[in-house]
VORO-931452 format. One record per residue (C-alpha): x, y, z. Coordinates in Angstrom, 1 decimal. Example, Ala and Ser with C-alpha at 12.3 -4.5 7.8 and 13.67 -1.06 7.14 Angstrom:
// residues 2
12.3:-4.5:7.8 .
13.7:-1.1:7.1 .
//
This chain:
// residues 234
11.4:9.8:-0.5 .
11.5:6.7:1.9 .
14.6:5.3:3.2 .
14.7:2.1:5.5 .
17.7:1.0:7.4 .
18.4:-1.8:9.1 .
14.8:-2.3:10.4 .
14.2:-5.0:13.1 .
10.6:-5.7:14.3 .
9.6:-8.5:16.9 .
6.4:-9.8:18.8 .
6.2:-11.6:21.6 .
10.1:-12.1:21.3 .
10.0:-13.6:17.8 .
11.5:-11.6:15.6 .
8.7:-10.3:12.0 .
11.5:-8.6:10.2 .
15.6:-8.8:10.8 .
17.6:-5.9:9.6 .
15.5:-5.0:6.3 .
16.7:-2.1:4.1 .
14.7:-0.8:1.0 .
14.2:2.5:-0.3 .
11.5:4.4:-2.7 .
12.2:7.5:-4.9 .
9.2:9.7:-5.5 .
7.1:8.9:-7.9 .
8.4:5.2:-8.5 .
6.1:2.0:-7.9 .
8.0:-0.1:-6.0 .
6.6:-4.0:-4.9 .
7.1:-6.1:-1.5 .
6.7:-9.9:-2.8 .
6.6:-12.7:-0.8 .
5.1:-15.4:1.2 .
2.4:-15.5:4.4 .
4.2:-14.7:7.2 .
7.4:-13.2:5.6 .
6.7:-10.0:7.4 .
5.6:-7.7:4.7 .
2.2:-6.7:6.5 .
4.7:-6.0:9.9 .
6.8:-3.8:7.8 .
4.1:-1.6:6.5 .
2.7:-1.3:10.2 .
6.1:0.0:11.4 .
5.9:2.6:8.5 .
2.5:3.8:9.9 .
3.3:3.8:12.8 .
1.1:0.8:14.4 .
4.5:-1.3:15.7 .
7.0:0.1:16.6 .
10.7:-1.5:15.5 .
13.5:-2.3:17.8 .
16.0:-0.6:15.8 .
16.6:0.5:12.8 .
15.8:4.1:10.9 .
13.0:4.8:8.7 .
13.5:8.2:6.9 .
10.7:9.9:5.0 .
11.1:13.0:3.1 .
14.4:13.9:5.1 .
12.4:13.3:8.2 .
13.3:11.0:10.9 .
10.0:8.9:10.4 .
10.5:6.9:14.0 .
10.5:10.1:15.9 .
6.6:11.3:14.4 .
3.7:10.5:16.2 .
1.7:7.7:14.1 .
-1.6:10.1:14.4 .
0.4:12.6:12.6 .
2.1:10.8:9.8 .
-0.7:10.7:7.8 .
-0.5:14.4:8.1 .
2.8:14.1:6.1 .
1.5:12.2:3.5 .
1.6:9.0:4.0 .
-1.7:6.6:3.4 .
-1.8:3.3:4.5 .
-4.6:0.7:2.7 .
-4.7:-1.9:5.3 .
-4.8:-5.4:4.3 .
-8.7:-6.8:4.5 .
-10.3:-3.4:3.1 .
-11.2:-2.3:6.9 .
-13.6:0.3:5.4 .
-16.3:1.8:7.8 .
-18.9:-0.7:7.2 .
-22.0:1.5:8.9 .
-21.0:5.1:7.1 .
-21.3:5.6:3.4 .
-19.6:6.2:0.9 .
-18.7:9.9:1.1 .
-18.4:9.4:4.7 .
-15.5:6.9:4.8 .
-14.2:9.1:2.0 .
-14.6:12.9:3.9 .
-12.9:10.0:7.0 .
-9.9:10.1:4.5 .
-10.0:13.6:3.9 .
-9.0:14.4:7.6 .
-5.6:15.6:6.8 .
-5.1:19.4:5.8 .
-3.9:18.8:2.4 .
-7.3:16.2:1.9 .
-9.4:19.4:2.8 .
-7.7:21.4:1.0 .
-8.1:19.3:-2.3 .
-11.2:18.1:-1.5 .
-13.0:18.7:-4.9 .
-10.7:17.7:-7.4 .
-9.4:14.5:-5.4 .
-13.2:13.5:-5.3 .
-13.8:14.1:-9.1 .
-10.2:11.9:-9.8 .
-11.9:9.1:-7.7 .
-15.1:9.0:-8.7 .
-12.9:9.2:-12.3 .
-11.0:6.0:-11.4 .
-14.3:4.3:-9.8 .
-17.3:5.3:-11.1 .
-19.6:2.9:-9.3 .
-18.6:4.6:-5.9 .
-20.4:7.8:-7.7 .
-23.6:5.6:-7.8 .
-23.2:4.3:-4.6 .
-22.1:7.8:-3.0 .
-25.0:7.2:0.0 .
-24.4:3.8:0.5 .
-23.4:2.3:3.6 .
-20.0:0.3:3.1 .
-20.5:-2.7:4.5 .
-23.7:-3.5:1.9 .
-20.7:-3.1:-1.0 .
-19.7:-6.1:-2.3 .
-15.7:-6.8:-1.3 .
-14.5:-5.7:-5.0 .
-16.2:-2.2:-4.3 .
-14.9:-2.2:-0.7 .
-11.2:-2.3:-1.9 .
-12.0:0.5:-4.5 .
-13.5:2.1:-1.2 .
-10.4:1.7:0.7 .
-7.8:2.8:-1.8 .
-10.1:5.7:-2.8 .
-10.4:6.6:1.3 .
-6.7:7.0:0.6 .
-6.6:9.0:-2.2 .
-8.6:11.7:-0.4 .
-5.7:12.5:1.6 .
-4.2:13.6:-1.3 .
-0.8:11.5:-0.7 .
2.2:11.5:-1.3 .
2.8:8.2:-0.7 .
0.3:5.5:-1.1 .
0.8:2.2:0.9 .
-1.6:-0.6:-0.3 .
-1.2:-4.3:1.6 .
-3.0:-6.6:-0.9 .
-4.9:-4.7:-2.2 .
-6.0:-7.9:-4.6 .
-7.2:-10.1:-0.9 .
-10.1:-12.3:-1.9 .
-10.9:-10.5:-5.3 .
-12.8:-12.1:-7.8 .
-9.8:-12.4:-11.1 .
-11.6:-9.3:-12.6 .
-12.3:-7.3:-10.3 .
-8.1:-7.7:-9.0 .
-7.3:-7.0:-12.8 .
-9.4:-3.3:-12.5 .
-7.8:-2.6:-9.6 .
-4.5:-3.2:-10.8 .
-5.0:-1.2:-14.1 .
-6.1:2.0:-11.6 .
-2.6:1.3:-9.6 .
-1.0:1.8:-13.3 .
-3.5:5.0:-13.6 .
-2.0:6.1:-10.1 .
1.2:5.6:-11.0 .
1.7:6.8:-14.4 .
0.0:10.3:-12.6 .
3.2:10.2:-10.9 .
1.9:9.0:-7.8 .
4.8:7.6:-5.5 .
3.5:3.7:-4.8 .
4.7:0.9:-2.3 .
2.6:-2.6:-2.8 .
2.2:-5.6:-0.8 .
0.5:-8.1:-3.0 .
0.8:-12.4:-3.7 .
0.1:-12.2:-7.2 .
3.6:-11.9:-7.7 .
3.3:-12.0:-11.9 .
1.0:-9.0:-11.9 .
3.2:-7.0:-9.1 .
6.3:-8.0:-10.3 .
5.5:-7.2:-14.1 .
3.8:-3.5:-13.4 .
6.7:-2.5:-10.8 .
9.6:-0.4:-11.3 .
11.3:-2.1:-8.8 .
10.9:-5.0:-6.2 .
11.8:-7.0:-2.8 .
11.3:-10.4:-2.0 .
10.8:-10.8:1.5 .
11.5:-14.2:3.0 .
11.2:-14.9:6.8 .
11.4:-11.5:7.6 .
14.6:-10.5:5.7 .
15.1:-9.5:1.9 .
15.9:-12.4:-0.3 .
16.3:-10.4:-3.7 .
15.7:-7.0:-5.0 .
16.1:-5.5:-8.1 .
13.8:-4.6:-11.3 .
11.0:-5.7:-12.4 .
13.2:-7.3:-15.2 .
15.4:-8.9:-13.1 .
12.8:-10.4:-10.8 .
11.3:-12.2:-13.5 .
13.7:-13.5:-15.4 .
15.1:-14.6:-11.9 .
14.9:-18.7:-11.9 .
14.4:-18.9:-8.2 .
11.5:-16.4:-8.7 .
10.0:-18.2:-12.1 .
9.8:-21.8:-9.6 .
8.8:-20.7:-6.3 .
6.3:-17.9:-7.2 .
5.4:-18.5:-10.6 .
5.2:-22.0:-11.0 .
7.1:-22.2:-13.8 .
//
């Protein structure tokens, strides 16, 4: 489904990401792990179109991704949670989520993609005419990944989607991931709780100063010793 090659990305002349490859079959849950500054928000930004790389290919559904206007990628089926929640803090509810519905196959789905996410997050039911930015930040992110889902994707993006979560309010959110994913909805995370994104993926990246350290399973990645020391603390 998405094929990266080669991908280079600077700012300011210092260089985010250096020659980073990874692909994503449809419907698999793939994770990018790694550190602050390892380039993992940058990367998801060139996906959607926000920075643009100095070389490399991006391929999406036999599509040359690079050569799609950012406005119209979502229009292909790509949603992008943004790290921080970024929800419309003065519309409510069903207003950030018709925002999400923009894209034809969003309208056309309307209905039932509203009925699955009030299904996965039954509080944003209750709060349906509540202005966002009164949510508390656990409700936002179920706001932002739901604002996604109305799209009706193909491919959902989420860049830490666990940010500044209380542990049990992350933990929910990762279960509905599992629920996403087990629908056979194709997933790419960003996340820091490496345990809980390395354990649920079906496959993973490390990304370390803006290059791929490791890849491989989600086996693989845990029993991995440099993985167990530097990220698990073990």
């Amino acid at each position: 489904m998405l094929q990266i090659e080669n991908l280079t990305v600077a700012y300011g002349g210092l260089q985010a990401l250096c020659g980073v490859s990874l692909s994503v079959r449809e419907g698999q849950y793939v994770a990018i792990i790694g550190p602050n500054g390892a380039g993992k928000t940058t990367l998801f930004k060139t996906i959607s179109g926000a920075v643009r790389p100095l070389s490399g290919a991006i391929r999406y559904l036999d599509r040359d991704l690079l050569a799609v206007e950012p406005a119209a990628r979502a229009h292909l089926g790509i949603a992008h949670v943004p790290e921080g929640r970024q929800v419309f803090g003065s519309l409510t509810v069903m207003e950030n989520l018709e925002m999400g519905a923009y894209p034809a196959a969003g309208r056309r789905a309307w209905s039932h993609n509203l009925e699955r996410i009030f299904a996965l997050f039954p509080v944003l039911a209750e709060r349906r005419e509540q202005l966002a930015g009164t949510l508390s930040g656990g409700e936002q992110q179920m706001l932002a990944i739901s604002r996604g889902l109305a799209s009706s994707p193909r491919l959902l993006m989420l860049d830490e989607p666990s940010l500044g979560l209380a542990p049990s309010t992350a933990d929910l959110i990762f279960e509905r991931i599992l629920d996403l994913h087990r629908d056979g909805l194709t997933i790419l995370l960003v996340e820091q709780r490496v345990a809980e994104a390395a354990q649920s993926c079906d496959f993973g990246y490390v990304l370390e100063t803006g290059r791929v350290a490791l890849a491989g399973p989600h086996d693989a990645l845990l029993a991995d010793d440099r993985i167990k020391r530097v990220y698990l603390g073990m």
